[in-house]
C-alpha positions in Angstrom: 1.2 -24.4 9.3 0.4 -20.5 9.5 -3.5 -19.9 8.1 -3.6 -16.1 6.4 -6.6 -13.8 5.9 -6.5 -12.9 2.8 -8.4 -9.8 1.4 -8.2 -8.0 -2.2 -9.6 -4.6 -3.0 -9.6 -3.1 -6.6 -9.7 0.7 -6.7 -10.0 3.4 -9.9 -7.7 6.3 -9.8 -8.5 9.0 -12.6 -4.4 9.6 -13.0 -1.8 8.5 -15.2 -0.5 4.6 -14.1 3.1 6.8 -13.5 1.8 9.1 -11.5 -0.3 6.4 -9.3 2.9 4.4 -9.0 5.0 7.1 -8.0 2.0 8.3 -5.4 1.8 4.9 -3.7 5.9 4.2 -4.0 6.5 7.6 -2.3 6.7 7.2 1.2 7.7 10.3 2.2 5.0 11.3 0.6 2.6 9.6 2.6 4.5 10.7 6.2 5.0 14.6 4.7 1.0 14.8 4.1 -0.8 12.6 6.5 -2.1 10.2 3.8 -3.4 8.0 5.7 -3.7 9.6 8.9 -4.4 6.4 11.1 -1.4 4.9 10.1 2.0 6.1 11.3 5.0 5.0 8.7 8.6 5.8 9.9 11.4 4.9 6.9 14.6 2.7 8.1 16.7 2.6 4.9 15.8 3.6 1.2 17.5 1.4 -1.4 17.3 1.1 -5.1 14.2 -0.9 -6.2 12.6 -0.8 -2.7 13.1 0.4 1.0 12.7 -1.0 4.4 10.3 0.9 7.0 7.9 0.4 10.3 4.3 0.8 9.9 2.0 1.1 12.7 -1.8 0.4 12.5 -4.0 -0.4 15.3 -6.6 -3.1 13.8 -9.8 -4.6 15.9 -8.2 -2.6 18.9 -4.7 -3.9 18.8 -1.9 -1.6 17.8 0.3 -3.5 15.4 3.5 -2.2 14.7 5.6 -4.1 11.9 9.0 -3.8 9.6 8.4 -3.9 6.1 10.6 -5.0 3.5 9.9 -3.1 0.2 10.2 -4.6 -3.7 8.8 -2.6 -6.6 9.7 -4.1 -9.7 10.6 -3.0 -13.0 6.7 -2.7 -14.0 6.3 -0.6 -10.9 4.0 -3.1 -8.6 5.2 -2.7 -4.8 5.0 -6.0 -2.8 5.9 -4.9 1.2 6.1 -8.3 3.3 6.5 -7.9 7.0 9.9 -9.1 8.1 9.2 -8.3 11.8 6.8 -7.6 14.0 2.7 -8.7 14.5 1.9 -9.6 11.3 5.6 -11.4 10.5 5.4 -13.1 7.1 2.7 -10.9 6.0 2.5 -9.0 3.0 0.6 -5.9 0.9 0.6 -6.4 -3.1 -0.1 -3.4 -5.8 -0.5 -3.7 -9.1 -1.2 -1.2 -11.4 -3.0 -1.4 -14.9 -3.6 1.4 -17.2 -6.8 1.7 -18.9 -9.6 4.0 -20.1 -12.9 5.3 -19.1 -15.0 7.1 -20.6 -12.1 8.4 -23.0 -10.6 9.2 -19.4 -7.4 8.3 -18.8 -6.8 5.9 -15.6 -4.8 3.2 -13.5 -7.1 0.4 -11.8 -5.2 -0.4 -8.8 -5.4 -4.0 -7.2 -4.6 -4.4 -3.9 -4.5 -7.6 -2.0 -3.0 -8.1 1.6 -2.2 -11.3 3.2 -2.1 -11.6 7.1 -1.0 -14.7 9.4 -3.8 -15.7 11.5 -2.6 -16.4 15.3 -3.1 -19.7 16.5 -6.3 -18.7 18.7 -8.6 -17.5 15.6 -10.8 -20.1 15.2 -12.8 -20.4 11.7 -15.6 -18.3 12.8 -13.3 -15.3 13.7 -11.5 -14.9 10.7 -14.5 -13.6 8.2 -15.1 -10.6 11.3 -10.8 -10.6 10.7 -11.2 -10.1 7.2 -14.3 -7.6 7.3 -12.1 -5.2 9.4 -9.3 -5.6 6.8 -11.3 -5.2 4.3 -13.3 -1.8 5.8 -9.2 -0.9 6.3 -8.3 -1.3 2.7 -10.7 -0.1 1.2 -10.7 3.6 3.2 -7.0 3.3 2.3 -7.3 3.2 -1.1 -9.7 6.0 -1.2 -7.5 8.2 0.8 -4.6 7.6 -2.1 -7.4 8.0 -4.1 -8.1 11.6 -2.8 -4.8 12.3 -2.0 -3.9 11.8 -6.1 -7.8 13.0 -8.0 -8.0 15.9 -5.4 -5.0 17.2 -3.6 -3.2 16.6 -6.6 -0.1 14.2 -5.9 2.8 16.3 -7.6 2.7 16.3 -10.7 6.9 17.5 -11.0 7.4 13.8 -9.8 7.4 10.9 -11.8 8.4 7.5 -10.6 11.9 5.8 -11.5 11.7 2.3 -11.3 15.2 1.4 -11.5 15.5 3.3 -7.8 12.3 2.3 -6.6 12.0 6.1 -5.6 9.7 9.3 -7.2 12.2 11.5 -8.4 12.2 15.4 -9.5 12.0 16.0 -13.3 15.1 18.0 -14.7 
């Protein structure tokens, strides 16, 4: 029976829950601009409500390099589960809920990632595992944080669910 370390971060983004969707669907996106510049993301095949695509990380000193199959559903929540690769059977959840505050208009973001434990972790291990996942997520989600409060993701963009893909306003 596979053991996971299991790690949730919840993040505020001052932005629209459409624009926050589209930001985090938007791979090309995240490869045109850097991101998240210590991963490496390299798209396979786009395809309506989702895409497939390799991610690389290096994590604890080990560069990890894993296929990703993508679902965003009609809400907009993006759930990528490795398909191949170190962290096979793996997976990275989104949701997104609008809210308020301050009469400012936001998205709370939750983010929870769930990685197979090899064999050789033992039960002391995997609370150092899930520390280093967790210092990973977070600076993630501050850098799609940035990327949307302070670079500004495109505002011209807005998210269509059906295709899984930000799209061009006409």
């Amino acid at each position: 029976m596979t053991r996971f370390a299991e790690v949730t971060h919840r993040q505020w983004i001052d932005a629209p829950a459409q624009t926050v969707r589209a930001q985090f669907a938007d791979l090309d996106h995240h490869i045109r601009h850097r991101v998240h510049p210590s991963l490496r993301f390299e798209v396979l095949e786009r395809r309506s409500g989702g895409a497939r695509f390799v991610q690389e990380v290096r994590l604890l000193g080990i560069r990890q390099r894993d296929v990703f199959e993508r679902r965003i559903d009609a809400a907009g929540n993006i759930e990528d589960r490795a398909v191949q690769g170190f962290n096979r059977g793996g997976s990275l959840s989104v949701r997104f809920t609008p809210g308020q505050v301050d009469g400012r208009v936001g998205t709370e973001v939750d983010i929870t990632i769930n990685l197979p434990l090899p064999p050789v972790i033992g039960p002391l291990v995997k609370p150092l595992l899930e520390a280093q996942i967790r210092k990973a997520l977070r600076a993630a989600a501050l850098e799609d944080k940035t990327d949307i409060e302070i670079r500004g993701y495109p505002a011209c963009l807005s998210h269509d669910t059906a295709a899984g893909w930000p799209r061009a306003l006409a």
